[in-house]
C-alpha positions as CSV (number, residue, x, y, z in Angstrom):
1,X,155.9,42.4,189.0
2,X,156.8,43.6,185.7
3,X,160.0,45.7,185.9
4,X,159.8,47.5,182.8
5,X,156.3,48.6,182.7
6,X,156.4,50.6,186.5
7,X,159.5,51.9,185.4
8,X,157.9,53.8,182.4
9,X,155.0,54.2,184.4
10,X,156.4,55.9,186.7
11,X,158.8,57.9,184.7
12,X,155.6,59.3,182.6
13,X,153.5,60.0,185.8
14,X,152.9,63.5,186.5
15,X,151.8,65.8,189.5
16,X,148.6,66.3,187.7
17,X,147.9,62.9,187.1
18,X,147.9,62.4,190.9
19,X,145.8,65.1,191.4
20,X,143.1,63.8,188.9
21,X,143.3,60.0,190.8
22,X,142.6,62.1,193.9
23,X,139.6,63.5,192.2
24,X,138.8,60.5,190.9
25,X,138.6,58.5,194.1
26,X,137.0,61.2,195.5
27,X,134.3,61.3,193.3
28,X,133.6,57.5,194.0
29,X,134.0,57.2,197.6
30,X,131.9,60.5,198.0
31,X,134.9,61.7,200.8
32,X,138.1,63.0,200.8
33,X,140.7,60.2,200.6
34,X,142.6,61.4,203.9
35,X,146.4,59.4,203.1
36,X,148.4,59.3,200.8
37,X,147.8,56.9,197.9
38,X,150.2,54.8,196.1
39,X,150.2,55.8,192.5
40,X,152.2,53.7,191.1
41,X,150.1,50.1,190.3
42,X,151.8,46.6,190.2
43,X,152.0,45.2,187.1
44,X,152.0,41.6,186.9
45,X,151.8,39.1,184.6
46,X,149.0,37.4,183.2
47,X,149.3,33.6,184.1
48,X,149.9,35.3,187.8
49,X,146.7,37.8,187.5
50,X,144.4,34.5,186.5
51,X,145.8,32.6,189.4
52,X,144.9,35.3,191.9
53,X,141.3,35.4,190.3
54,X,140.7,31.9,190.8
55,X,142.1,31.7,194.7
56,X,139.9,34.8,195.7
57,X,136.7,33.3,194.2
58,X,137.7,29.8,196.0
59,X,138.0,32.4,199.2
60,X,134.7,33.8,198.3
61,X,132.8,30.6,198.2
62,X,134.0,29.5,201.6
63,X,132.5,33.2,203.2
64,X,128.7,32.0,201.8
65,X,129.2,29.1,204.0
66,X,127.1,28.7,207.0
67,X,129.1,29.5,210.1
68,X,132.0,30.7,208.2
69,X,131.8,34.2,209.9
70,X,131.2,33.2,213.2
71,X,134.5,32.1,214.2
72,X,136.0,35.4,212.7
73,X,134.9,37.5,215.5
74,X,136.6,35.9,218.3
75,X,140.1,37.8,216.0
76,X,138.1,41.1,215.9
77,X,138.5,43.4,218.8
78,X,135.9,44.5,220.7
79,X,136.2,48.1,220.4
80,X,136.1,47.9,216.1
81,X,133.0,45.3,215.9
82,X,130.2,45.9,214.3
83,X,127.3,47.4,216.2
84,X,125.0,44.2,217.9
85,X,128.0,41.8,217.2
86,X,128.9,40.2,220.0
C-alpha cells in the first residue's frame, strides 16, 4: 500500500463520485449493486502489482488442469453448488 496516494485519494473523493462508480457498476453488471462498495482502491507498488500478476496466472494454469476441479467440490456446500454438480 501506498500511503500517500489513498490519502489524497481519499481527501479529493466526493459524494458524487460514489454515486457515478454506483452508476458505473451498474451499468456493467446490468443490476443494482445491493452493498456498499469500498471506494477507496489500494494502491500498491509496482514490483508488488507484477508479482501478483505472475502468481494468479501460475494459479490459472493449474485450474485448466484435468481433475483440478474435482476435488474442489468436496469444500463447496451442498446447498450453494452448482445445478447437476454432485
Amino acid at each position: 500500500m501506498i500511503p500517500e496516494l489513498r490519502s489524497r485519494f481519499n481527501y479529493e473523493f466526493t459524494p458524487e463520485q460514489y454515486e457515478t462508480l454506483l452508476r458505473l457498476l451498474e451499468d456493467r453488471c446490468g443490476t443494482r449493486v445491493e452493498y456498499r462498495i469500498a471506494e477507496t482502491p489500494v494502491f500498491l507498488p509496482q514490483e508488488l502489482l507484477a508479482d501478483m500478476a505472475t502468481e494468479g496466472a501460475e494459479l490459472t494454469g493449474c485450474c485448466g488442469r484435468v481433475g483440478a476441479a474435482a476435488g474442489g467440490d468436496t469444500g463447496v456446500p451442498v446447498g450453494v453448488r452448482l445445478p447437476g454438480r454432485p
